[in-house]
N, CA, C and O atoms as a MOPAC input file, in Angstrom:
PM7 MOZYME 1SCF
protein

 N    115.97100 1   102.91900 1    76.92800 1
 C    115.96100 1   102.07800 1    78.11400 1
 C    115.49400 1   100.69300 1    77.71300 1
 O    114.48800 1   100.56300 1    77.01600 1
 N    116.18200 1    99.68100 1    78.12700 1
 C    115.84600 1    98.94300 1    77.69400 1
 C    115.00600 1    97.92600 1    79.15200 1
 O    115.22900 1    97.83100 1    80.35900 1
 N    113.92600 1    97.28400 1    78.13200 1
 C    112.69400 1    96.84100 1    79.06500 1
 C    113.27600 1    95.50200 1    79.94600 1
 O    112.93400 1    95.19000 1    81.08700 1
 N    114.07300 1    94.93500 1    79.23300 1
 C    114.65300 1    93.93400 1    80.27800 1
 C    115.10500 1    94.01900 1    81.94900 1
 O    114.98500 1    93.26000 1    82.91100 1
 N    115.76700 1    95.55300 1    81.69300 1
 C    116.43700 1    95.74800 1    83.04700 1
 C    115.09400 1    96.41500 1    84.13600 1
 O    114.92800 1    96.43400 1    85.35500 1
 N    114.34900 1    96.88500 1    83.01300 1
 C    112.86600 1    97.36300 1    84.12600 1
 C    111.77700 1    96.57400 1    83.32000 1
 O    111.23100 1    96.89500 1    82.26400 1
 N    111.63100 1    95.62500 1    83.97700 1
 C    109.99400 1    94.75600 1    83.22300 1
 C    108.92800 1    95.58200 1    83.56900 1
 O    108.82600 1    96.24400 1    84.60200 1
 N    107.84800 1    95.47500 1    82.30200 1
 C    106.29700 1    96.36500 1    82.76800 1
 C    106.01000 1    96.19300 1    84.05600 1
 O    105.96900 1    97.18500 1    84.78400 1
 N    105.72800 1    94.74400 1    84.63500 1
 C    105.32400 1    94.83600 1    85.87100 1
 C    105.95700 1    96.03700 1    87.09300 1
 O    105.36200 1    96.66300 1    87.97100 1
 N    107.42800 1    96.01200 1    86.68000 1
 C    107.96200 1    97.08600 1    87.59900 1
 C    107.07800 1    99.01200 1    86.82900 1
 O    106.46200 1    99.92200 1    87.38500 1
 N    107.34500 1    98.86400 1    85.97500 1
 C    106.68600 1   100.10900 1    85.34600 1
 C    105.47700 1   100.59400 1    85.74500 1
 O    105.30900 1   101.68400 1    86.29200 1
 N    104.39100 1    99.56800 1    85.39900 1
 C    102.98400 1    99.26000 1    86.38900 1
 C    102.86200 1    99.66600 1    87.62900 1
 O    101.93900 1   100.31900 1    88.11800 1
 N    104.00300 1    99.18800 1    88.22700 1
 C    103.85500 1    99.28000 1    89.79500 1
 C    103.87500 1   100.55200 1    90.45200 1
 O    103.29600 1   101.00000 1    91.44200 1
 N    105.22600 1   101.30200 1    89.10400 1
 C    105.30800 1   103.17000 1    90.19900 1
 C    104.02800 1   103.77500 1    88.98900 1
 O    103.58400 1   104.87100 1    89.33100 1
 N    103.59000 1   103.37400 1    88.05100 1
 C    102.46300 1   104.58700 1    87.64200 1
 C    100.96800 1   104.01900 1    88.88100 1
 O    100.02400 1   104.75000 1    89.18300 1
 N    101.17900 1   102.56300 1    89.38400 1
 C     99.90100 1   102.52400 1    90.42700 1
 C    100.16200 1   103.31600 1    91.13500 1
 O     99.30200 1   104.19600 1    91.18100 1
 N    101.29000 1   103.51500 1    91.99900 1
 C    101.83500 1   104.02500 1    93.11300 1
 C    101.55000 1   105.16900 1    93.03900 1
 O    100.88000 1   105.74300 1    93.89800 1
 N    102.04100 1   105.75900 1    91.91700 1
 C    101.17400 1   107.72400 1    91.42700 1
 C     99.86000 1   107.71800 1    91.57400 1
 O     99.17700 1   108.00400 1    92.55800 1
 N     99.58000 1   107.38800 1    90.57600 1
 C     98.08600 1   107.50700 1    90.31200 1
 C     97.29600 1   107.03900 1    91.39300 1
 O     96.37600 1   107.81000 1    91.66700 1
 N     97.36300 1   106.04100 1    92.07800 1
 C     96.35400 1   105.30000 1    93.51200 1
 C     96.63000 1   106.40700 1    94.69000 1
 O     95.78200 1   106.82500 1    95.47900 1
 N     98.36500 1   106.88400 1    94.61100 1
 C     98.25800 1   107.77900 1    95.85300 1
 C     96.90700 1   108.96200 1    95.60000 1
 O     96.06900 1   109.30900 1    96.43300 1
 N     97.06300 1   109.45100 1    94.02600 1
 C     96.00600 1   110.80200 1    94.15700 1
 C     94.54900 1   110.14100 1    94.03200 1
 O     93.58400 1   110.88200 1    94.21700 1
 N     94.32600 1   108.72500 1    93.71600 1
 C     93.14100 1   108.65000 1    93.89000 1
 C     92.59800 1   108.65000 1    95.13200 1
 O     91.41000 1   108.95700 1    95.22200 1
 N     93.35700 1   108.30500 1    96.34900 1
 C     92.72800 1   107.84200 1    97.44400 1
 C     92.86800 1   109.40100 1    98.46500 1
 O     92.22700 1   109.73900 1    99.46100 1
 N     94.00000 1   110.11700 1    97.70200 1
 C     93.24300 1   111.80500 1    98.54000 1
 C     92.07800 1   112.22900 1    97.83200 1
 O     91.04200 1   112.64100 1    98.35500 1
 N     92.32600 1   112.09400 1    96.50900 1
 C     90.73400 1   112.88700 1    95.95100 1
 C     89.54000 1   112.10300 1    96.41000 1
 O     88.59000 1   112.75800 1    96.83900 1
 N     89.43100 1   110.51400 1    96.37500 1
 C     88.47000 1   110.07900 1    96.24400 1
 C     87.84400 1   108.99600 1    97.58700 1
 O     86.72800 1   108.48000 1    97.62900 1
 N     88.80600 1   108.89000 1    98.46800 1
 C     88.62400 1   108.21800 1    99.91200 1
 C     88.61600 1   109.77300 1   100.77700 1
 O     89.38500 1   110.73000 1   100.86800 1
 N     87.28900 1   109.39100 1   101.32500 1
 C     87.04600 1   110.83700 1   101.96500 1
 C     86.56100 1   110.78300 1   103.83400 1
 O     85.84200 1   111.58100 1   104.43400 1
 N     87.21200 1   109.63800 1   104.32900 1
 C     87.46500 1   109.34100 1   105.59000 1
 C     88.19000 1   110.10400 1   106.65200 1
 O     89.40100 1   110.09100 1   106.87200 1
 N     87.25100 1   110.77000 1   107.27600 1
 C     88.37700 1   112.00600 1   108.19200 1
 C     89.41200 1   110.47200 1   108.88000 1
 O     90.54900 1   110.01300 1   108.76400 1
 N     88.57900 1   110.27000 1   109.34800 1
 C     89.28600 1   108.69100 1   109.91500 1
 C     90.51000 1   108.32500 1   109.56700 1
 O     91.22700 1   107.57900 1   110.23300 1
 N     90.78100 1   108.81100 1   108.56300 1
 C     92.26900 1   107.89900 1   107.98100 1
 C     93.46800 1   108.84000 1   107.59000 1
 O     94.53700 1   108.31800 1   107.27400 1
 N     93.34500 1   110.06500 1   107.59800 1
 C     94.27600 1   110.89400 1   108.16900 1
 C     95.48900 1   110.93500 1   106.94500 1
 O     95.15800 1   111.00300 1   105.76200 1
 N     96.57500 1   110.89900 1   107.26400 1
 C     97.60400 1   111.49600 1   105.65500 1
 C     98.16200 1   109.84200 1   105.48200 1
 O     98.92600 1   109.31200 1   106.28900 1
 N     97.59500 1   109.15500 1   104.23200 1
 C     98.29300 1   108.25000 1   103.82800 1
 C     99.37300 1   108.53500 1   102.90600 1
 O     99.30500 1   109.40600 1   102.03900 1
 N    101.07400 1   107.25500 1   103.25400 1
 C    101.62000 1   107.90300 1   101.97800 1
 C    101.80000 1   106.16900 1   101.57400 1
 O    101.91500 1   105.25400 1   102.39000 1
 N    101.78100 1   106.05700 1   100.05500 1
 C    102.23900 1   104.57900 1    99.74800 1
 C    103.84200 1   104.50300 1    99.29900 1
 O    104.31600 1   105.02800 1    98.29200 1
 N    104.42800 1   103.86300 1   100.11500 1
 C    105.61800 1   103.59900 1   100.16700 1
 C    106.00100 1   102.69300 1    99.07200 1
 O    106.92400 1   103.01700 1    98.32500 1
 N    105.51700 1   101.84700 1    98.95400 1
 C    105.43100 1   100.65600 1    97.54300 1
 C    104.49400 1    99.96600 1    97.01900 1
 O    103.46200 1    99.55000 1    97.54700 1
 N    105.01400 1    99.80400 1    95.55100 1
 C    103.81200 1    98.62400 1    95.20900 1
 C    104.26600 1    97.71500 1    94.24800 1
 O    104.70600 1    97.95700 1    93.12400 1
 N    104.07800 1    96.40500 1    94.93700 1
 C    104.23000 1    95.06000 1    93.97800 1
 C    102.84400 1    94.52500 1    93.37300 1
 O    101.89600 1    93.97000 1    93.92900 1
 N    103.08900 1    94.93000 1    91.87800 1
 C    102.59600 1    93.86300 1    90.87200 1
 C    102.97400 1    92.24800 1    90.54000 1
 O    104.06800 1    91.87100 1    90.12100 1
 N    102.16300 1    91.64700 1    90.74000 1
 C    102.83000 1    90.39700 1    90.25200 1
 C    102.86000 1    90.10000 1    88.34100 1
 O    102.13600 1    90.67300 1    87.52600 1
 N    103.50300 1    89.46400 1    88.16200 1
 C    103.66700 1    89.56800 1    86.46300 1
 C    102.70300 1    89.57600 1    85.43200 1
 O    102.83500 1    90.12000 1    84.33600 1
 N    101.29500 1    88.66200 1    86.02100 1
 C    100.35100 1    89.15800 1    84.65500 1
 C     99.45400 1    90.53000 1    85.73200 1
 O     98.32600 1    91.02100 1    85.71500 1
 N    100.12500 1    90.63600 1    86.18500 1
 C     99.05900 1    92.16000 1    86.47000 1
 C     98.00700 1    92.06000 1    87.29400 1
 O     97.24600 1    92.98000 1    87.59500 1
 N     97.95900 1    90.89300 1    87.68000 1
 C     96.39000 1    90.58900 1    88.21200 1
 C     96.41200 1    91.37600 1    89.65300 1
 O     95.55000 1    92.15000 1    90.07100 1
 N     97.57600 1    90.98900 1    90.27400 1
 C     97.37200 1    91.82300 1    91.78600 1
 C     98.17400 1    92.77800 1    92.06300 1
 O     99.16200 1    92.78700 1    91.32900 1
 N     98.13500 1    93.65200 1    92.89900 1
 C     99.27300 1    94.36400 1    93.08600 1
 C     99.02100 1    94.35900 1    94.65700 1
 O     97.92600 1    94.34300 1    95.21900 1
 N    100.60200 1    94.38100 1    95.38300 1
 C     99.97400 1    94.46000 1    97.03100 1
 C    100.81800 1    95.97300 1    96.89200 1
 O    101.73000 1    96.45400 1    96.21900 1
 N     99.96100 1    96.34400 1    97.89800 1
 C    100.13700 1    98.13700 1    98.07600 1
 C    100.93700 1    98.39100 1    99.21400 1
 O    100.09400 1    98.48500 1   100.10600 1
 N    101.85200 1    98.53100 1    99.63900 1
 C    102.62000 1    99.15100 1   101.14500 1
 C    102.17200 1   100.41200 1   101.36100 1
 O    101.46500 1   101.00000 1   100.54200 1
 N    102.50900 1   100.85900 1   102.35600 1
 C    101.29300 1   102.18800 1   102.90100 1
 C    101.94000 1   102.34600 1   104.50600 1
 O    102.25300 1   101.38800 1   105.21300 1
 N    102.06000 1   103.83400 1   104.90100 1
 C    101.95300 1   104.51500 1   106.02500 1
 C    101.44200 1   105.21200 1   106.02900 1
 O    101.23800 1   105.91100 1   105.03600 1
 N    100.69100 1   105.50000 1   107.77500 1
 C     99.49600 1   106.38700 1   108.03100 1
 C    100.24000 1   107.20800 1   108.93900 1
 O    101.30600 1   106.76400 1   109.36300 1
 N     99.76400 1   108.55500 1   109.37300 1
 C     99.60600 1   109.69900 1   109.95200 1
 C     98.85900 1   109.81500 1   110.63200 1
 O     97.84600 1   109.52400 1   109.99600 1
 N     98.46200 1   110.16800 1   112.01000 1
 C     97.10100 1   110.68600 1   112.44700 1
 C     95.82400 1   109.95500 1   111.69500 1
 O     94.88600 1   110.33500 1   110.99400 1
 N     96.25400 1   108.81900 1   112.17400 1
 C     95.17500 1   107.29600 1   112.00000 1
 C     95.60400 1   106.12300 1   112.78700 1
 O     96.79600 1   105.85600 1   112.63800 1
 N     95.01000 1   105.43000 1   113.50600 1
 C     94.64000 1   104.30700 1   114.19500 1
 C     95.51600 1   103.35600 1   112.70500 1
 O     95.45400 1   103.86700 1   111.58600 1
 N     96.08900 1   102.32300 1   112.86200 1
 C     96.80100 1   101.44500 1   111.88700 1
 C     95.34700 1   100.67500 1   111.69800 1
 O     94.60700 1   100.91900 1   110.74500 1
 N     95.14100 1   100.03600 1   112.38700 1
 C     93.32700 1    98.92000 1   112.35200 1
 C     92.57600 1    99.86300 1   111.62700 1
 O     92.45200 1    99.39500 1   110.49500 1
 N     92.11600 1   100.75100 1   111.68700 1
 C     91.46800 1   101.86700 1   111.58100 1
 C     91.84900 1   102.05600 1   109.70300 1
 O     91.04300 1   101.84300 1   108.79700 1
 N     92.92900 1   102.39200 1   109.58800 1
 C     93.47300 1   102.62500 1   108.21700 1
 C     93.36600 1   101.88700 1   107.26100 1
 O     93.17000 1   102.22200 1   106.09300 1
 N     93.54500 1   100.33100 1   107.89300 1
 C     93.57600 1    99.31300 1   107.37500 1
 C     92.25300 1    98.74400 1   106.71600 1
 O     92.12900 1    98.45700 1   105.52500 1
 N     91.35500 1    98.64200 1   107.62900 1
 C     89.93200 1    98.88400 1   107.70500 1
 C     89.68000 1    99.43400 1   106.65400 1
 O     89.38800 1    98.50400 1   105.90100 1
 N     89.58400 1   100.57300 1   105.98000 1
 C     89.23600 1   101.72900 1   105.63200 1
 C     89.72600 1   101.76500 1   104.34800 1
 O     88.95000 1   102.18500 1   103.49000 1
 N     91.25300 1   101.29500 1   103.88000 1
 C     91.78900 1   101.17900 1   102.63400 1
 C     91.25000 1    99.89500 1   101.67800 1
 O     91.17000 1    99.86500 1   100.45000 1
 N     90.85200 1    98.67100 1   102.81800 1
 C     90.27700 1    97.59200 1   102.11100 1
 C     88.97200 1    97.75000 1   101.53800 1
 O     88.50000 1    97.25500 1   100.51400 1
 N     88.41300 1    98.62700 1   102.48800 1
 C     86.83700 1    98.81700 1   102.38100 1
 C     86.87300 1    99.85200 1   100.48300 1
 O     86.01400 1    99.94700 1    99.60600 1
 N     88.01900 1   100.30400 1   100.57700 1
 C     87.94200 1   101.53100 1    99.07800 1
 C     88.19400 1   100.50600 1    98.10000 1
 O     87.60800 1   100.60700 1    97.02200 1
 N     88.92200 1    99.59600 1    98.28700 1
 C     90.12000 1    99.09700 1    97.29100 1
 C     89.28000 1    98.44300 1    96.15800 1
 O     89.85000 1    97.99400 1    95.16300 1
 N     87.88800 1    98.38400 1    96.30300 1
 C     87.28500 1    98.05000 1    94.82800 1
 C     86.91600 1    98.94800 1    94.24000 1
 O     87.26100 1    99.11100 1    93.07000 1
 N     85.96600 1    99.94000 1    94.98700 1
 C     85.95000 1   101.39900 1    94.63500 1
 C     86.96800 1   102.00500 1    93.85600 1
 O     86.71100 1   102.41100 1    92.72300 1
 N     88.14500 1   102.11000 1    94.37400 1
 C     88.89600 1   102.43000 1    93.41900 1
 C     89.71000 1   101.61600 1    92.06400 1
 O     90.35100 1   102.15700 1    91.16300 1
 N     89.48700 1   100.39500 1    92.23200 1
 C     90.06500 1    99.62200 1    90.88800 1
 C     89.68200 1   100.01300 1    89.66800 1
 O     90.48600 1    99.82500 1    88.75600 1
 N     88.28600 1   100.68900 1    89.33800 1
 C     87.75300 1   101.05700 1    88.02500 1
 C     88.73300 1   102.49800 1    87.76900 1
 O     89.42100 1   102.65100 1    86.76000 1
 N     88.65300 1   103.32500 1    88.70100 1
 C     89.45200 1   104.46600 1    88.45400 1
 C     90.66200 1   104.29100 1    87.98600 1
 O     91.02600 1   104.89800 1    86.97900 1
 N     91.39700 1   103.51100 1    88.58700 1
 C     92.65600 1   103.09600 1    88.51500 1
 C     92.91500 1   102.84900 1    87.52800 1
 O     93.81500 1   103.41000 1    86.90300 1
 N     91.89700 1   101.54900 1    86.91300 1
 C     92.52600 1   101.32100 1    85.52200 1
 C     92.18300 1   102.19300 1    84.44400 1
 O     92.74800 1   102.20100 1    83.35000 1
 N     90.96500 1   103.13300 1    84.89000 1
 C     90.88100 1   104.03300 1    83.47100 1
 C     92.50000 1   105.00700 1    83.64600 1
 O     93.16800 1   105.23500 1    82.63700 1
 N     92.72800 1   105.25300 1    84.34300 1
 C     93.74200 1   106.35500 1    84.67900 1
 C     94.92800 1   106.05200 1    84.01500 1
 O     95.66100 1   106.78700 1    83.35300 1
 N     95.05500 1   104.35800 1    84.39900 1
 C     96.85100 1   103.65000 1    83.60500 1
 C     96.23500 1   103.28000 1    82.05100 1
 O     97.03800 1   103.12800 1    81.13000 1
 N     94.93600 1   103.15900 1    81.84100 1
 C     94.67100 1   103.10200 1    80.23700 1
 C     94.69100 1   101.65800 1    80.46800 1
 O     94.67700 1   101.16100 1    79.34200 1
 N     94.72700 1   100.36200 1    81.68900 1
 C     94.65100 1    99.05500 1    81.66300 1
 C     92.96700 1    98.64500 1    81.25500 1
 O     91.91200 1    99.22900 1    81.50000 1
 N     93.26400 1    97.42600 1    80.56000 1
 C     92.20300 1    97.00900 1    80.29200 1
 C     91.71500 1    95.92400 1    81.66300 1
 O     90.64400 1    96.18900 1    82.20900 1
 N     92.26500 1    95.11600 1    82.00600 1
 C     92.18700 1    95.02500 1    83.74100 1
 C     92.99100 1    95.19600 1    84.78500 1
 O     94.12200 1    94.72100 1    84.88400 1
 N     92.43500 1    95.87100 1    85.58200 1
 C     93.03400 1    96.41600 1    86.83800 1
 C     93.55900 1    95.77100 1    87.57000 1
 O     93.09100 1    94.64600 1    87.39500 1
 N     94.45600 1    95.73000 1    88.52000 1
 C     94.71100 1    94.58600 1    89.17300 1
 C     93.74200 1    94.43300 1    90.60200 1
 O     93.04600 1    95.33100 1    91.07400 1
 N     93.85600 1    93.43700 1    90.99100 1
 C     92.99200 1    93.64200 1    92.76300 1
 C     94.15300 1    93.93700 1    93.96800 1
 O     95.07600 1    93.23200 1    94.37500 1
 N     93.69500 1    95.28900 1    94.35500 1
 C     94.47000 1    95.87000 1    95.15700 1
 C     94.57400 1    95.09100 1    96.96500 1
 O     93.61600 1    94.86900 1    97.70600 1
 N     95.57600 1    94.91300 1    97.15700 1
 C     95.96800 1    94.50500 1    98.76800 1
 C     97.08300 1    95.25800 1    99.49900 1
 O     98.28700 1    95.36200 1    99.26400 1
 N     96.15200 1    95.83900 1   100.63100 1
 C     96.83500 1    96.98000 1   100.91300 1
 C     97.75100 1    96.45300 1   102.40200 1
 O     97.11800 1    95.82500 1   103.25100 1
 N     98.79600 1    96.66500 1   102.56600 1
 C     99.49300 1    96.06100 1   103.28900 1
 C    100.34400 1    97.28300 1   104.08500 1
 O    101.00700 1    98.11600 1   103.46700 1
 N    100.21800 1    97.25600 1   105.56000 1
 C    100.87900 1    98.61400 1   106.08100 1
 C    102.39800 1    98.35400 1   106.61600 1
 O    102.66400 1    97.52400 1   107.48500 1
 N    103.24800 1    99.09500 1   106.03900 1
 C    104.71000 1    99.22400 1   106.08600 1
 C    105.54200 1    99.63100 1   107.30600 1
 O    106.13400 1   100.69400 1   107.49300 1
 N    105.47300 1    98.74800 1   107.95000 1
 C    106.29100 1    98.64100 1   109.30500 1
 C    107.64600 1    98.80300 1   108.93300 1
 O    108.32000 1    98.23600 1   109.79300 1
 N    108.34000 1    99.28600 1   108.09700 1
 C    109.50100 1    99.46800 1   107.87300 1
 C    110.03200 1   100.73900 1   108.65100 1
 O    110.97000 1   100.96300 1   109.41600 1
 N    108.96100 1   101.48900 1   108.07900 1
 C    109.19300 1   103.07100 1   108.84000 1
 C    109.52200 1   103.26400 1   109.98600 1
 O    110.49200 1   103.90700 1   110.38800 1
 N    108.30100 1   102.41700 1   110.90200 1
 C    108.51300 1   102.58500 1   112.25700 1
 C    109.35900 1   101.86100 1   112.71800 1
 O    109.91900 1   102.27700 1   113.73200 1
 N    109.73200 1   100.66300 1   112.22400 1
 C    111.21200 1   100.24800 1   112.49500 1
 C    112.26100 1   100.97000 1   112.46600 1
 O    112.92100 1   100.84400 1   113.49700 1
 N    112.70800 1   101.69800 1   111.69300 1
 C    113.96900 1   102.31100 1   110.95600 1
 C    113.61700 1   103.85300 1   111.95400 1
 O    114.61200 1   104.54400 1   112.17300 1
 N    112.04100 1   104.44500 1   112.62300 1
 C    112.58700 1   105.40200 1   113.70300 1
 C    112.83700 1   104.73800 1   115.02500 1
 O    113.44200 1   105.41300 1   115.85800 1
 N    112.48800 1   103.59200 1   115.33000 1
 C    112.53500 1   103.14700 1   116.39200 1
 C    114.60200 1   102.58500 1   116.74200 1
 O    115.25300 1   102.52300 1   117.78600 1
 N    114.93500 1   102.32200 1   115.39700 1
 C    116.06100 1   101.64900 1   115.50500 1
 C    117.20800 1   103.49400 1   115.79100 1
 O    117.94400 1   103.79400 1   116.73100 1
 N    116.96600 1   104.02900 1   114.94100 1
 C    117.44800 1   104.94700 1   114.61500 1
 C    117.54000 1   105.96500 1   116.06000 1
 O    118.47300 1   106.67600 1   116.43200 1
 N    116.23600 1   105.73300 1   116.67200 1
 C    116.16100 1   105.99800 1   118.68200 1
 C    116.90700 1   105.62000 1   119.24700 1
 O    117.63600 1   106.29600 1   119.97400 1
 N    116.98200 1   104.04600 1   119.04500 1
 C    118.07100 1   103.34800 1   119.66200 1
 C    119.55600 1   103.58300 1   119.51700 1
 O    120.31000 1   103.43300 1   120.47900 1
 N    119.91600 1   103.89100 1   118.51100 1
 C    121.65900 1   104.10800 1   117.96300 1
 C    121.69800 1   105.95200 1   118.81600 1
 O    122.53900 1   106.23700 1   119.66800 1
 N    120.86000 1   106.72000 1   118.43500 1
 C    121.27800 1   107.91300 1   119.08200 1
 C    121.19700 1   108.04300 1   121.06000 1
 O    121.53000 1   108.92800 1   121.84800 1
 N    120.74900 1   107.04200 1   121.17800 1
 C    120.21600 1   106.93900 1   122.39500 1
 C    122.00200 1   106.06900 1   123.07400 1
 O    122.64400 1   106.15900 1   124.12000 1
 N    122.11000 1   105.57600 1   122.24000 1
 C    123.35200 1   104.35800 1   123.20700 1
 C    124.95400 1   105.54800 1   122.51600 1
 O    126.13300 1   105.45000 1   122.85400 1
 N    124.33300 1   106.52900 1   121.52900 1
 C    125.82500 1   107.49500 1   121.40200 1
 C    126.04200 1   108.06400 1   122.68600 1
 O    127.04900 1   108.11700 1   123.39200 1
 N    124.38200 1   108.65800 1   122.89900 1
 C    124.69700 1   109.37800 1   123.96600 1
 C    125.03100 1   109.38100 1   125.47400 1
 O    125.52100 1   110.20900 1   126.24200 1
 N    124.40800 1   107.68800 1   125.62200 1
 C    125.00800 1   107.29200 1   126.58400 1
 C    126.97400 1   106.87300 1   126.89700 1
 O    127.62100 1   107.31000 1   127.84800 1
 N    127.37500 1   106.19000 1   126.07900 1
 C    128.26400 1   106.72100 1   125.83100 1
 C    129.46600 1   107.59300 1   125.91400 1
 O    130.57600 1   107.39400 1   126.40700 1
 N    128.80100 1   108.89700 1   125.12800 1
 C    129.29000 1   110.03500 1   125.80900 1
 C    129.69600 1   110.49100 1   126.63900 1
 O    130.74800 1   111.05100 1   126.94800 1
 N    128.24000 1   110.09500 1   127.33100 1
 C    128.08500 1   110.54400 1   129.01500 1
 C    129.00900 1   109.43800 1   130.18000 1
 O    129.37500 1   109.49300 1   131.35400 1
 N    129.07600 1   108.70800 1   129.32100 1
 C    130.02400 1   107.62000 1   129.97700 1
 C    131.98100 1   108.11100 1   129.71100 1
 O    132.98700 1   108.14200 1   130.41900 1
 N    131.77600 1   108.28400 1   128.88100 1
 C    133.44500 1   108.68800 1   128.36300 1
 C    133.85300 1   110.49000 1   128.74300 1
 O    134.92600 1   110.99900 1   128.41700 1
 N    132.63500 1   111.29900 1   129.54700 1
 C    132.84900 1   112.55700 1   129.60500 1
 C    134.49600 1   113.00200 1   130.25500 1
 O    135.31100 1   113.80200 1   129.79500 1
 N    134.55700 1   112.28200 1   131.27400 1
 C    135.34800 1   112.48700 1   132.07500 1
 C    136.98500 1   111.93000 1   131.64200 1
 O    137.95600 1   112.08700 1   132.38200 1
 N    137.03400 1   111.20100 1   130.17200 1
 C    138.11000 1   110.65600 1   130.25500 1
 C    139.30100 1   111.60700 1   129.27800 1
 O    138.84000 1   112.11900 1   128.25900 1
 N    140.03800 1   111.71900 1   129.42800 1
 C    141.26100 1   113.11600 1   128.69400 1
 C    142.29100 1   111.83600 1   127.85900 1
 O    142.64100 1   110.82800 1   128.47200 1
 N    142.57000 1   112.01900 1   126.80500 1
 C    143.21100 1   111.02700 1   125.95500 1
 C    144.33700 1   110.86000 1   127.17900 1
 O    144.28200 1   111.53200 1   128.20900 1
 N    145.51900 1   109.71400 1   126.86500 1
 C    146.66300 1   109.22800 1   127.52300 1
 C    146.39800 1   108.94000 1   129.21500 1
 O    147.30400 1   108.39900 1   129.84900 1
 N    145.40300 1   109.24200 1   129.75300 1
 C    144.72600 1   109.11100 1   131.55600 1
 C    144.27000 1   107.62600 1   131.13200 1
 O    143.77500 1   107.29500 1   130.05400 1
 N    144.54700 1   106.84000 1   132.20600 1
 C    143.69300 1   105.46700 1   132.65300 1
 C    143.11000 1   105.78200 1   133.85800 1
 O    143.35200 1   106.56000 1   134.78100 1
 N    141.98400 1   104.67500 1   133.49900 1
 C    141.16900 1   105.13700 1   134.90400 1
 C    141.18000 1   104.42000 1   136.42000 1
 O    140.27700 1   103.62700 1   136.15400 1
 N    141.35900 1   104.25100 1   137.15100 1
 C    141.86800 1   103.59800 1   138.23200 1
 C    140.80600 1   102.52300 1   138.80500 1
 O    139.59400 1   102.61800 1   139.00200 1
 N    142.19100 1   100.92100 1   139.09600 1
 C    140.96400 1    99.92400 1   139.41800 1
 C    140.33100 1   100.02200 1   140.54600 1
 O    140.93100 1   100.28000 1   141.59000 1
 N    139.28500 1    99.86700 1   140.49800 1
 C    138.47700 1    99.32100 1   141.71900 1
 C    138.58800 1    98.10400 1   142.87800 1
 O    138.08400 1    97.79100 1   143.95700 1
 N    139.54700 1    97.65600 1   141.95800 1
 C    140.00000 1    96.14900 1   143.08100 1
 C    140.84900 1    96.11400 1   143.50400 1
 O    141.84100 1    96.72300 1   143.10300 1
 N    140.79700 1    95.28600 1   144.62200 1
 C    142.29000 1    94.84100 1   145.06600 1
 C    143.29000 1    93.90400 1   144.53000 1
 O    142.74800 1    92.93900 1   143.99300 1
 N    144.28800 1    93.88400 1   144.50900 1
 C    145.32100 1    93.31000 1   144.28800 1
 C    145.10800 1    91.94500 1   144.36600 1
 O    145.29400 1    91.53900 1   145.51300 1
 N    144.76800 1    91.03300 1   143.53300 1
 C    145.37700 1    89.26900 1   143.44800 1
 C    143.66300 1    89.28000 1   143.98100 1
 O    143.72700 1    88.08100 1   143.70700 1
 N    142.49200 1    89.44900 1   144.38000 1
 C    141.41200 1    89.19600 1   144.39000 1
 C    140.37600 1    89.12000 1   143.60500 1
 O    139.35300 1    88.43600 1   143.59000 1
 N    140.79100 1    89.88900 1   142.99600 1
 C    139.94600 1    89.17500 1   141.27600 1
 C    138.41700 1    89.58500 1   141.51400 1
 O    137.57200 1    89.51900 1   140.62200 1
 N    138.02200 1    90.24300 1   143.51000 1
 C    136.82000 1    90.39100 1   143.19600 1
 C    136.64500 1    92.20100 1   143.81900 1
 O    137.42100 1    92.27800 1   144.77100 1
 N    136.02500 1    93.40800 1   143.64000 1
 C    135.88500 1    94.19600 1   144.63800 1
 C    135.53400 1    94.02800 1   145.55200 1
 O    134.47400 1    93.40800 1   145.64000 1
 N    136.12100 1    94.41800 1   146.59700 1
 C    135.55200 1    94.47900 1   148.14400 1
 C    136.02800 1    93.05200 1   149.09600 1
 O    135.77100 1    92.93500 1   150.29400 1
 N    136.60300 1    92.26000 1   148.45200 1
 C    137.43100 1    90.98700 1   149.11000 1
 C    138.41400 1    91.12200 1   149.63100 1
 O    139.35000 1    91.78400 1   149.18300 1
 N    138.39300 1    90.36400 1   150.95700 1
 C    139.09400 1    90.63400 1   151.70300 1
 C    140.00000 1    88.93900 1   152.06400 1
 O    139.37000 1    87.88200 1   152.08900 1
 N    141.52600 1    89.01700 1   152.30900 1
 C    141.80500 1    87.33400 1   152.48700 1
 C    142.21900 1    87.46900 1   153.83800 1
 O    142.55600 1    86.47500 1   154.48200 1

């Protein structure tokens, strides 16, 4: 494989992503914060930071948020013994509204099929459906 098409920083980023997910079940011990999963993580190129993406479960988002910043030095020493880095990066944990976008959107598209549906129940291929207006009035219910 060649390193060009995946730079360390990208490499860096999914062994944080491993390794930080099991540090923060083994070692963040907050009933409070409920099933985190980290969705992504950007390193920037010398390594210094990485921002963390993250969804919560059965946790308050403020609450989570709270709670992951409050670890995120706590866990930097672990971290880097774990990737074998000689410095760790400083973790910024950032929560991933993508998710809840993509069910919220995904509500929406099944929601307007089914309306839809329910709109087209009645129609049998080759049938038109009959106008509502009158003739040369252009409006319902006009009368000349």
């Amino acid at each position: 494989m060649s390193t060009k098409s995946f730079p360390r920083s990208s490499r860096v980023a999914h062994q944080i992503q491993r390794a930080l997910s099991e540090l923060i079940r083994r070692e963040v011990r907050d009933p409070r914060l409920g099933m985190v999963t980290l969705t992504e993580v950007q390193v920037s190129k010398d390594l210094s930071y990485a921002k963390v993406f993250y969804s919560v479960l059965g946790a308050e988002k403020s609450i989570a948020q709270e709670i992951l910043d409050g670890a995120a030095d706590m866990l930097r020493g672990p971290l880097g013994r774990a990737l074998g880095l000689r410095h760790s990066p400083e973790l910024r944990f950032v929560n991933d509204e993508l998710i809840e976008q993509g069910a919220k959107l995904s509500a929406l598209i099944q929601k307007a099929v089914k309306d839809d549906e329910a709109r087209h129940v009645d129609d049998e291929p080759g049938t038109e459906r009959p106008s509502s207006e009158h003739p040369g009035s252009g409006r319902p219910g006009s009368e000349h």
